[in-house]
N, C-alpha and C positions, 0 to 999 in steps of 0.2 A: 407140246409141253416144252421147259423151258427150263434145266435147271445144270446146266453149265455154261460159258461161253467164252469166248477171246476179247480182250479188247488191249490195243497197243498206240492205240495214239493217244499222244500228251491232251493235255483237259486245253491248255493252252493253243495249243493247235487248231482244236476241236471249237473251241471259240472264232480262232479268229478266222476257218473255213465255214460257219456257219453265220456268221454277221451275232456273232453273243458276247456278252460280256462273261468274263474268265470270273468265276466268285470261288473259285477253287484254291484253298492257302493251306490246305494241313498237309503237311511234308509227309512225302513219298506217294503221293497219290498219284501222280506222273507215271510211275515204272509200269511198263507192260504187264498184263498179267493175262496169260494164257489160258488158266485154269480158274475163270470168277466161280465160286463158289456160295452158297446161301450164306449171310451176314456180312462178307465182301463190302467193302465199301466202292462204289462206283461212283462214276461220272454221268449227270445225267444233265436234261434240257428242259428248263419251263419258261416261262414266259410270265411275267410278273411288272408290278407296278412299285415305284419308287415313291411316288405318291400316290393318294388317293387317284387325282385329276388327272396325273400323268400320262403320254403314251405310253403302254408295256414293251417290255424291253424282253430278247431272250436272254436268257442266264444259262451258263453250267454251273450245276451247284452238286457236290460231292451227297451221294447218301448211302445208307444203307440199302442193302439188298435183300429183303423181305418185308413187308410193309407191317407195323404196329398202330393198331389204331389207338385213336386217341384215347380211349377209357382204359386201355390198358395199367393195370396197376405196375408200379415198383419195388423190386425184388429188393430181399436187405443188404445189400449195395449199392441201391440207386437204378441198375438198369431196368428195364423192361423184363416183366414177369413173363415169359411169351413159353407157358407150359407145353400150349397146343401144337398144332401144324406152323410151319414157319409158313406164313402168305408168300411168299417168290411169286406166284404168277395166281392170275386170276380172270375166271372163263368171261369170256364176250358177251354169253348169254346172260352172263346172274351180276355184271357190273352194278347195275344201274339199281338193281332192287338189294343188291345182300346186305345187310348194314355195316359189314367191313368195308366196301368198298364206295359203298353208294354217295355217301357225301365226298369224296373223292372226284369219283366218275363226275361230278359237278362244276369243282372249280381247281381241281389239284390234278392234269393231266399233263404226263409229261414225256419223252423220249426217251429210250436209254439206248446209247450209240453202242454198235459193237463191231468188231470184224465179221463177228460169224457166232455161231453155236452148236452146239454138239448135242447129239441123240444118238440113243441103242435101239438097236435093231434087234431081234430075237434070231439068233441062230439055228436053222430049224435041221442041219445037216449035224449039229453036235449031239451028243449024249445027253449032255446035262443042259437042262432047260433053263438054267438062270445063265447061260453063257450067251454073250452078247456081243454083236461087235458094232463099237461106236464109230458116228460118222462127224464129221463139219460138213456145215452147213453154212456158203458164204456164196456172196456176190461173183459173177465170174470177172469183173473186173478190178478185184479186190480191194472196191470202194467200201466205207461203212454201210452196216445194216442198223435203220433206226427201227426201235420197235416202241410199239403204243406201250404207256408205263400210266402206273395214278402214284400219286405220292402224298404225304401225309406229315404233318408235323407234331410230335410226343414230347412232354414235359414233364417229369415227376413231380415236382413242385411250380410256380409261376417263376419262381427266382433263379429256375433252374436253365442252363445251359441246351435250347432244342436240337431233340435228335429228329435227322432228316430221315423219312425210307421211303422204300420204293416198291413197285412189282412189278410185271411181267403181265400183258392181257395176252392169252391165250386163244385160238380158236378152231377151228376145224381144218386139219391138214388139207390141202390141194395138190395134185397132179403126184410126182415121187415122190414128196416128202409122206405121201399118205400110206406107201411102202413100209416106211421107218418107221410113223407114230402114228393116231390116228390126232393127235393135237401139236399144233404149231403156233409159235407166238405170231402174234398180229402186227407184220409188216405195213408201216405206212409210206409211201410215196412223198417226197418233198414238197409235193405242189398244195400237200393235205396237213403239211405240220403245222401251219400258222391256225387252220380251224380248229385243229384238234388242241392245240396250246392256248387259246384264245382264255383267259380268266373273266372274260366279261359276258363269254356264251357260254350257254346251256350246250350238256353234251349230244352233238350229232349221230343219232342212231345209226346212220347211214356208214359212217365209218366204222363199226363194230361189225356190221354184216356183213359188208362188202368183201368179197373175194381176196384175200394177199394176192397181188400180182409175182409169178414166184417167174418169170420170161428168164431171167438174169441171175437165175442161182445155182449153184450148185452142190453136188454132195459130194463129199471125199473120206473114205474111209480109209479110217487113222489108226494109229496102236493103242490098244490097251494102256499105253501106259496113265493116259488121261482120267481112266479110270480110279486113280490114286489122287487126292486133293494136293497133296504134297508135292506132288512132279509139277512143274511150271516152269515150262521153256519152249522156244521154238520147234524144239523136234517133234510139241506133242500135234502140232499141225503138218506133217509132215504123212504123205499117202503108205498109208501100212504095207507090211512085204508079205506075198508078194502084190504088187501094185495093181487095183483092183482097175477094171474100167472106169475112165471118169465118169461121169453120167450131168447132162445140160438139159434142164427144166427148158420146154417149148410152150 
């Protein structure tokens, strides 16, 4: 599962390390944010056509972070009426057939870059059973983690201004992190981003099943204090006291 995480590098950066063009212009999107939270606006990566005929090109293009599909009605305001569960992440197995996702899973697949992310673990030596202590979960060489995304585009009206969102594909935890959660987001490999962004291919079943390769991760158990949406800052990645054994996925 999938429902905090870090991300600190500028969209701009993040462009021009990944060969994409920067589509990212709403001011303040740049600032680190340690603590992405559900509605968060992120930084994300698809791969899209300028024209019809054209080669596709990658993009970073900013969206929201829980995905609204398109029948989604408009509240009296204007935004998205989104009563239900906010979409953030959604499982590998039920992509391809649920109807929130399925015409996604099709031709709107996309990356969401992060440092890392954070999961609770169940404290089974405390008292009280909702006590938890949460970990990151990041690269050991503290490069980015791209994770498989579907994204979608919403308009209250046609005249209206689209909001972009996102989610989170989730899948069956591997090796430690299956410790932590028994679900983990769906780690893609760089050599796999170009099929999985492809707007002209049907989506490859073969990436949804396939194992995350987790060789390169690892977990660090952190403070509480990330447990508050409100705290955002470096310290909340910082190894809790007292400092727990690292631990390196083989």
């Amino acid at each position: 599962m999938c429902g905090r995480f870090a991300v600190t590098t500028d969209p701009a950066l993040l462009a021009e390390k990944i060969r994409a063009i920067d589509e990212t212009t709403e001011s303040g999107a740049a600032a680190p944010n340690y603590n992405v939270a559900p509605t968060d606006t992120v930084a994300t990566v698809v791969t899209r056509h300028s024209e019809p005929d054209d080669e596709p090109t990658r993009r970073v293009r900013l969206m929201r972070w829980g995905l609204i599909p398109q029948w989604t009605k408009p509240g009296p305001d204007g935004s998205p009426d989104t009563k239900g569960p906010l979409l953030i992440n959604a499982r590998a197995d039920k992509v391809a057939t649920s109807p929130a996702f399925r015409n996604s899973a099709q031709r709107k697949r996309c990356l969401v870059p992060m440092d890392g992310w954070y999961e609770w673990q169940a404290n089974a030596d405390s008292a009280k059973k909702a006590a938890k202590a949460p970990f990151f979960i990041h690269r050991d060489d503290g490069g980015l983690v791209c994770l498989a995304g579907l994204w979608t585009v919403w308009k209250p009206t046609k005249a209206a201004k689209p909001l972009l969102s996102c989610t989170i594909i989730t899948t069956d935890a591997v090796g430690e992190l299956a410790k932590i959660h028994d679900r983990m987001p769906l780690m893609l490999a760089e050599k796999d981003w170009d099929a999985w962004l492809n707007p002209d291919a049907p989506l490859d079943p073969e990436l949804l099943i396939r194992p995350p390769d987790v060789r390169d991760i690892e977990l660090r158990q952190v403070s509480t204090l990330v447990n508050r949406v409100g705290n955002n800052g470096p310290e909340l990645l910082e190894p809790a006291e007292p400092q727990p054994e690292q631990i390196t996925l083989l």
